[in-house]
C-alpha positions in Angstrom: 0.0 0.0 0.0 1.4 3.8 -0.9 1.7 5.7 2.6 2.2 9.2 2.3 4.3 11.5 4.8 3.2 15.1 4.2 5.3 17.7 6.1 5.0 21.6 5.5 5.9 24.7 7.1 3.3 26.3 9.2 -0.5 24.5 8.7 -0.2 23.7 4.8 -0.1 20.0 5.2 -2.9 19.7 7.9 -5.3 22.3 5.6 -4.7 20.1 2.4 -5.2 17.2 4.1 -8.9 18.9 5.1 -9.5 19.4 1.6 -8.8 15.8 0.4 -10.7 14.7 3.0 -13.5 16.7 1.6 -13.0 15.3 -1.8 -12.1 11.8 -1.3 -14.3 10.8 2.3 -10.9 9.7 3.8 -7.1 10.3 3.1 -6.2 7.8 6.2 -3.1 6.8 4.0 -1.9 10.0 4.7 0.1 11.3 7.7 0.5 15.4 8.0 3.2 17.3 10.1 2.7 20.9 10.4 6.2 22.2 11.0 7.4 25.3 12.9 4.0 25.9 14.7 4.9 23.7 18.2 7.9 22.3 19.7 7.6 19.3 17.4 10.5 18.5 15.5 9.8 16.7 12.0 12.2 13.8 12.8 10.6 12.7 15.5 7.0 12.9 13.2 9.0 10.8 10.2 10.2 8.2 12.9 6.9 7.8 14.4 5.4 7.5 10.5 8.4 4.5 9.9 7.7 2.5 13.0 4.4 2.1 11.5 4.7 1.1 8.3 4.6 -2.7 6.8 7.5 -4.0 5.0 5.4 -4.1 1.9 4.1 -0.6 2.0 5.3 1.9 -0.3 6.1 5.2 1.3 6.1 9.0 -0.7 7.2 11.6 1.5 6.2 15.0 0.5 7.5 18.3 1.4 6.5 21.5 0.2 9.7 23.5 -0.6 12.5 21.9 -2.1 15.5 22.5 -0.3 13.7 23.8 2.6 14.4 22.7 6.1 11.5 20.0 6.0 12.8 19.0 2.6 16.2 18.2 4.0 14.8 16.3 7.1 13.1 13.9 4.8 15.9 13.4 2.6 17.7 11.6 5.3 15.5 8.6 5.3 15.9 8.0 1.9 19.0 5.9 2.7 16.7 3.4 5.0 14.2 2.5 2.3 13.1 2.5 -1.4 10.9 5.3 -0.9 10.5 8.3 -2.7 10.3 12.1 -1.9 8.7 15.4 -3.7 9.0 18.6 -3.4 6.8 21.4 -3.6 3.3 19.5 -3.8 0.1 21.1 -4.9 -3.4 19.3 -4.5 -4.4 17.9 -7.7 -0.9 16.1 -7.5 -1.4 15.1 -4.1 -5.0 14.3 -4.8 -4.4 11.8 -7.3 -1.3 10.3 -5.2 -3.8 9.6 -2.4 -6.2 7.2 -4.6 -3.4 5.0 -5.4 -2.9 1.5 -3.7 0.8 1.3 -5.4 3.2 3.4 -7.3 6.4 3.6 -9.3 8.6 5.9 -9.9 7.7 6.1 -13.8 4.4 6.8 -12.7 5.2 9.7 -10.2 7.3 11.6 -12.5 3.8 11.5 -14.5 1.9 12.6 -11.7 4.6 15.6 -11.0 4.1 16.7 -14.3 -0.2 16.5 -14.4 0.6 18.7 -11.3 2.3 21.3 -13.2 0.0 21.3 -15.5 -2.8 22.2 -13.6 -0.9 25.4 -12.1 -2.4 27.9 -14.5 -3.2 31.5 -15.2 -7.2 31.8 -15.6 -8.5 34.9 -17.2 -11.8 35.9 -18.1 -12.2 35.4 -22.3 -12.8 38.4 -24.3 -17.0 40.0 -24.1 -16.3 39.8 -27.8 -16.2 35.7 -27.1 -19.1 34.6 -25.4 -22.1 34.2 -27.6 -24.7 36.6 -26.5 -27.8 34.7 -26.6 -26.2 31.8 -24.8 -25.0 33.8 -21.9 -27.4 33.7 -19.0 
């Protein structure tokens, strides 16, 4: 099974995990550590996250900045496992990584990229566009 390790600074992590919560019913795959906003460290969050995890399961830790304290904390625990890390998550990527029961890495790098890909500029078209007997 995928388990997800989602660390951010300040309450990013906890709020998406709200919203996918909303969307999906349950995210209980994922575990959320709000940095910087206790005296909990984030090592002590990712050890507690390992020593529950089955020797089958597929971890994906995910951080929000790359290069970023939290970043570098995960990073570390690389070396223990063949897990996987990202950097600088949005929802529609962490959405989709939430649904799935396994993953490789060919198939994050896909995900990471349907996550750029819905960062986007949105504009309102041109009045000259919109049909005017279709709109309202």
């Amino acid at each position: 099974m995928v388990k997800i390790f989602f660390a951010s600074h300040g309450k990013l992590a906890s709020g998406m995990k709200g919203s996918l919560d909303v969307l999906l019913g349950n995210s209980s795959n994922i575990t959320v550590f709000d940095a910087f906003v206790d005296e909990q460290i984030v090592q002590n969050a990712i050890e507690d996250f390992y020593s529950q995890l089955n020797d089958d399961d597929t971890v994906v830790l995910c951080s929000d900045l790359y290069g970023g304290s939290v970043n570098q904390a995960m990073f570390l625990y690389l070396q223990n496992r063949n897990d996987f890390l990202v950097a600088g998550i949005n929802l529609p990527f962490l959405l989709e990584l939430a649904m799935r029961d396994s993953i490789t890495k060919d198939e994050l790098l896909e995900m990471i990229n349907d996550g750029r890909q819905a960062l986007c500029f949105v504009e309102p078209p041109e009045v000259d566009d919109f049909p005017q007997d279709d709109f309202f």
